[in-house]
C-alpha positions in Angstrom: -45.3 -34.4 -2.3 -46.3 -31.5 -4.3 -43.9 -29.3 -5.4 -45.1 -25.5 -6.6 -43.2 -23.9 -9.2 -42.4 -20.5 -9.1 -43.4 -18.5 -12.2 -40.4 -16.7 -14.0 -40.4 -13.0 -14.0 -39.0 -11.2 -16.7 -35.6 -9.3 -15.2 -37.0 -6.1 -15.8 -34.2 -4.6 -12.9 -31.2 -5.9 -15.4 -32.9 -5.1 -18.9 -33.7 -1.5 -18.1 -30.6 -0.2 -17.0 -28.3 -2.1 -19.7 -30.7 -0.8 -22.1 -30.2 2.5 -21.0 -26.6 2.2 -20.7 -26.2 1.0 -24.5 -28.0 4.0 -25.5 -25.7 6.3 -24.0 -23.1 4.4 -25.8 -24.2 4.4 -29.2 -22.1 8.2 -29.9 -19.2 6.1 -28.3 -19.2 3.2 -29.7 -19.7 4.9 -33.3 -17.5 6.8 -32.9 -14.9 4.4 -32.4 -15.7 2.6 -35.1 -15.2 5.5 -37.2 -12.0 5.6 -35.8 -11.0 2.5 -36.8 -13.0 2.2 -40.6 -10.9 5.7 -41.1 -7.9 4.2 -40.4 -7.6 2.1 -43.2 -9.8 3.6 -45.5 -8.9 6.1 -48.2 -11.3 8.6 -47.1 -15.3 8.2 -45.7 -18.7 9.0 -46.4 -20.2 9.0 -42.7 -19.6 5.6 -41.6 -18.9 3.7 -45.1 -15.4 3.9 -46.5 -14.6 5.2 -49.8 -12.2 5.6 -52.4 -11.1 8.8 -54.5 -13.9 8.5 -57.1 -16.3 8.1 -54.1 -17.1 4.9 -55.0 -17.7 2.3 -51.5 -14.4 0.9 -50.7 -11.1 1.9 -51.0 -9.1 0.4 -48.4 -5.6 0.9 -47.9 -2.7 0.7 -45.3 -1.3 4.2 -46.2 -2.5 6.1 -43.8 -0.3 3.9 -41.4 3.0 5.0 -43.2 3.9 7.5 -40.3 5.0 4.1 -38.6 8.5 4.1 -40.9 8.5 7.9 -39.6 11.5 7.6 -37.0 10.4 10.9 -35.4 7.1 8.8 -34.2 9.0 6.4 -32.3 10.8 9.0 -30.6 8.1 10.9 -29.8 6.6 7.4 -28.6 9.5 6.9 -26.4 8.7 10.5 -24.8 5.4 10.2 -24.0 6.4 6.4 -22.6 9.4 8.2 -20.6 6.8 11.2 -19.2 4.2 8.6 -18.3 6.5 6.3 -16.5 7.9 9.0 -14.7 5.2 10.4 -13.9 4.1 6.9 -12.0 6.8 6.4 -10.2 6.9 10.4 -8.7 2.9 10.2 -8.0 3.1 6.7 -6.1 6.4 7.9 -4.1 4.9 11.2 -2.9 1.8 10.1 -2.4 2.0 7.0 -0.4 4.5 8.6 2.3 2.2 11.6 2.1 -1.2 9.4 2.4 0.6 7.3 5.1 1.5 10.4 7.2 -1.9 12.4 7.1 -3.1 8.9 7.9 -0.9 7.7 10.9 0.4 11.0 12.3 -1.5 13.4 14.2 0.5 16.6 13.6 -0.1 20.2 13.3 -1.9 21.7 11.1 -2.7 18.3 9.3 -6.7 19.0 8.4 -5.4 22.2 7.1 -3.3 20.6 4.9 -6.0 17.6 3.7 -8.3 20.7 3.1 -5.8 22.4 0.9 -4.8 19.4 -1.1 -9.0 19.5 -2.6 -8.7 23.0 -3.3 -5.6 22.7 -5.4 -7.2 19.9 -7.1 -10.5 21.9 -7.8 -8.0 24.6 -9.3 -8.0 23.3 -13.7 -4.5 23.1 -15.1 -4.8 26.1 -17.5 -5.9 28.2 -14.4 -1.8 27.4 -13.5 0.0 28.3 -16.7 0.8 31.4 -16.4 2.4 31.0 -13.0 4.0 27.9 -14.0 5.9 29.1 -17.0 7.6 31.7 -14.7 8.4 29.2 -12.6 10.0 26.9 -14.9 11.7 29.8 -16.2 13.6 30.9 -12.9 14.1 27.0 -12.9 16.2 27.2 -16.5 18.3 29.9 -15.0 19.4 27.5 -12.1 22.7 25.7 -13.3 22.1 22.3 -11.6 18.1 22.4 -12.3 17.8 23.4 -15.4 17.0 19.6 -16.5 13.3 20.6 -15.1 13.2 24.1 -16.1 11.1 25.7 -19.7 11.4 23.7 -22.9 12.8 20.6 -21.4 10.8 17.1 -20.8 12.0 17.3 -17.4 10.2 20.7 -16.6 7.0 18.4 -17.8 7.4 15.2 -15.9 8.0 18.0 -12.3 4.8 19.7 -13.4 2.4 16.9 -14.5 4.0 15.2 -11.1 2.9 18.2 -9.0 -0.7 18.5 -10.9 -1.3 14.9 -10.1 -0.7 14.8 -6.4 -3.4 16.4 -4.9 -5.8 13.4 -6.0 -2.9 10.9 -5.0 -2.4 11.9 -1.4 -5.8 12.1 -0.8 -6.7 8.3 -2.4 -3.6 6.8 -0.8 -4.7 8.5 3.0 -8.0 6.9 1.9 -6.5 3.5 1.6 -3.8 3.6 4.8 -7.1 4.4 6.7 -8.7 1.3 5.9 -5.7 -0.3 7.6 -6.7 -1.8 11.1 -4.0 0.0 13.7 -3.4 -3.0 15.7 -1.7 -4.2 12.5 0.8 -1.6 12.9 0.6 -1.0 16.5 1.8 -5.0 16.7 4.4 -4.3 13.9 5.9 -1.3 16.2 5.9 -3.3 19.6 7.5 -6.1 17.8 10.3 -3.4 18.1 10.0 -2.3 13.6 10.6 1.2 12.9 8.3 3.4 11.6 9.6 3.2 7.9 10.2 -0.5 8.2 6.5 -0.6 9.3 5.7 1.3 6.5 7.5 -0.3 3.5 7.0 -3.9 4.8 3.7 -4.2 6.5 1.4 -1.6 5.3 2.5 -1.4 1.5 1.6 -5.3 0.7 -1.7 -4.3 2.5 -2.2 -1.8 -0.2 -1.5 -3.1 -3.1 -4.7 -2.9 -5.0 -4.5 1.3 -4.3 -0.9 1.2 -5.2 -2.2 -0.2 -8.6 -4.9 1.6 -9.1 -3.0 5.3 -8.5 -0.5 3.5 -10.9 -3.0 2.7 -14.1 -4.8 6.0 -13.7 -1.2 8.0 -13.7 0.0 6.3 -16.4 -2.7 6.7 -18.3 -3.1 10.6 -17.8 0.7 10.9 -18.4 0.2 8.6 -21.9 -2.6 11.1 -23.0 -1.5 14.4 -21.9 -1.3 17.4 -24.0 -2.2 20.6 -22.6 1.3 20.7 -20.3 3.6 19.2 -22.9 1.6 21.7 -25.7 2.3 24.6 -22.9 5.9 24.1 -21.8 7.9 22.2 -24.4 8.4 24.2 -28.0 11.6 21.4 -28.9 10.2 18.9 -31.3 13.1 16.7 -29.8 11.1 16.1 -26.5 7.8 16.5 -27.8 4.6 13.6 -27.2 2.7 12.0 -29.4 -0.5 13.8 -28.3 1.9 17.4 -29.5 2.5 15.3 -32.8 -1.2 15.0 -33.2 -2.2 18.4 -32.8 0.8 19.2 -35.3 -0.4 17.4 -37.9 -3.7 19.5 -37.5 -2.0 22.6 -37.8 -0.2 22.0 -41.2 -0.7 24.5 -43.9 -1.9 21.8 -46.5 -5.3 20.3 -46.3 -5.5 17.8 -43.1 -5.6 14.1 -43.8 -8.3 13.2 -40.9 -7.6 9.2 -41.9 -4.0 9.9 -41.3 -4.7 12.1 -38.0 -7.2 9.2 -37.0 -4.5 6.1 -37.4 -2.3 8.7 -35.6 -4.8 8.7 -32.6 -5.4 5.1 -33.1 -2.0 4.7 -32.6 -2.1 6.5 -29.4 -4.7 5.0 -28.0 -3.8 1.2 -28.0 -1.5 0.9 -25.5 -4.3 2.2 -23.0 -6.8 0.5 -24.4 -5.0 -2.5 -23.3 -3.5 -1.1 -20.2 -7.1 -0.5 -19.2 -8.6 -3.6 -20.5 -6.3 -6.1 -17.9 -6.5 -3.7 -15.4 -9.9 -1.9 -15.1 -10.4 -3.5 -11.8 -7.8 -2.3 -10.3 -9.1 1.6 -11.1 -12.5 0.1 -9.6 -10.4 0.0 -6.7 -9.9 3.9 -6.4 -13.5 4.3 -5.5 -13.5 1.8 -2.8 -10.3 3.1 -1.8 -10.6 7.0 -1.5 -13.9 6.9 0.1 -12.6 7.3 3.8 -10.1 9.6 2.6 -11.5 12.8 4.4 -11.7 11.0 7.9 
């Protein structure tokens, strides 16, 4: 018996595109490093750290003294508060939203779908003005005041409100790659419609529910234009505010301190991201049927 080998052929269709891919990350991924070499170095020459004579070298941990700061963990605690918050509002609204545009065939319903895209096509800054007048009325309200101008309340209803749009619309996209006989079995087995809805279809969206989860917290962790706009109290400011502070001081700006600052920032959604990348994958698979 004969056997024919097959000659190898060089993987030209996986080379090429990783190739291309790592060249488009080389501004990224220096940068980064930057990031991190400034971070613990007294100051830098391009990439190489130096010292205050100039000479290569000069590493040091003072640049991460703001960490003894207790202002920093407050602010921390903020921007943990407005990201958390922010969460749990986007995946309440949205999934009885998503489930409803989904399931229930009711008036005006592909106006509604049609209006959520347009207010997501309209950028935040486009809504400032209007927004602070609102949040203003708000203040004057006795028992609402929590959410109106200058309060981290007024922040977590706004950043809710900006983020919903893009919510309803992914979490429709996942109820409609339910099967109905699912839920048309769960309702002749005599369940309610919100009994239907909490404990059949909800476990059958679970990866959306995570994804919408990981991509709010993370744009509620970074924010900075609404908290910059709305809050002037450096009692409920963010870490992102802090930042941009820090930038805005009348002596000459320490970029290693402002970049262990940011550092700072970043880790917990580097890791957040990290263990749970797939679950943004998800979105995409997820929100593709969304306008059906």
């Amino acid at each position: 018996m004969i056997v024919v080998s097959k000659a190898r052929t060089f993987p030209w269709g996986k080379v090429v595109p990783f190739t291309i891919l790592l060249i488009f990350s080389i501004p990224l991924i220096l940068g980064i490093y930057w990031i991190i070499i400034s971070t613990f170095s007294v100051s830098t020459r391009g990439l190489i750290p130096i010292d205050s004579a100039g000479n290569p070298g000069g590493l040091t941990l003072a640049n991460w003294s703001f960490l003894k700061d207790p202002e920093v963990w407050r602010l921390t605690w903020n921007t943990f508060v407005l990201a958390t918050t922010l969460t749990l509002g986007v995946l309440l609204v949205s999934s009885m939203a998503g489930y409803a545009l989904s399931r229930i065939n009711f008036k005006g319903r592909k106006t509604f779908l049609g209006s959520t895209m347009v207010l997501q096509a309209f950028p935040a800054t486009t809504l400032l003005i209007a927004t602070y007048f609102v949040l203003r009325f708000i203040s004057g309200v006795p028992l609402l005041s929590v959410f109106g101008y200058d309060t981290l309340g007024g922040v977590i209803l706004v950043s809710i409100a900006t983020q919903l749009p893009l919510g309803i619309w992914l979490m429709k996209g996942f109820f409609d790659a339910i099967p109905w006989d699912l839920e048309r079995a769960a309702l002749i087995d005599g369940c309610s419609r919100w009994r239907t809805f909490r404990q059949i279809l909800l476990p059958q969206i679970r990866p959306g529910i995570a994804a919408l989860s990981v991509f709010s917290f993370i744009i509620g962790w970074s924010s900075f234009l609404i908290p910059y706009s709305f809050m002037t109290n450096q009692d409920t400011a963010v870490i992102s505010t802090y930042i941009n502070r820090l930038m805005q001081e009348t002596a000459p700006v320490n970029y290693s301190t402002v970049a262990a600052v940011g550092l700072f920032q970043l880790l917990p959604v580097i890791f957040f991201f990290i263990f749970t990348q797939k679950y943004l994958l998800a979105i995409f698979a997820g929100g593709m049927k969304g306008g059906s």
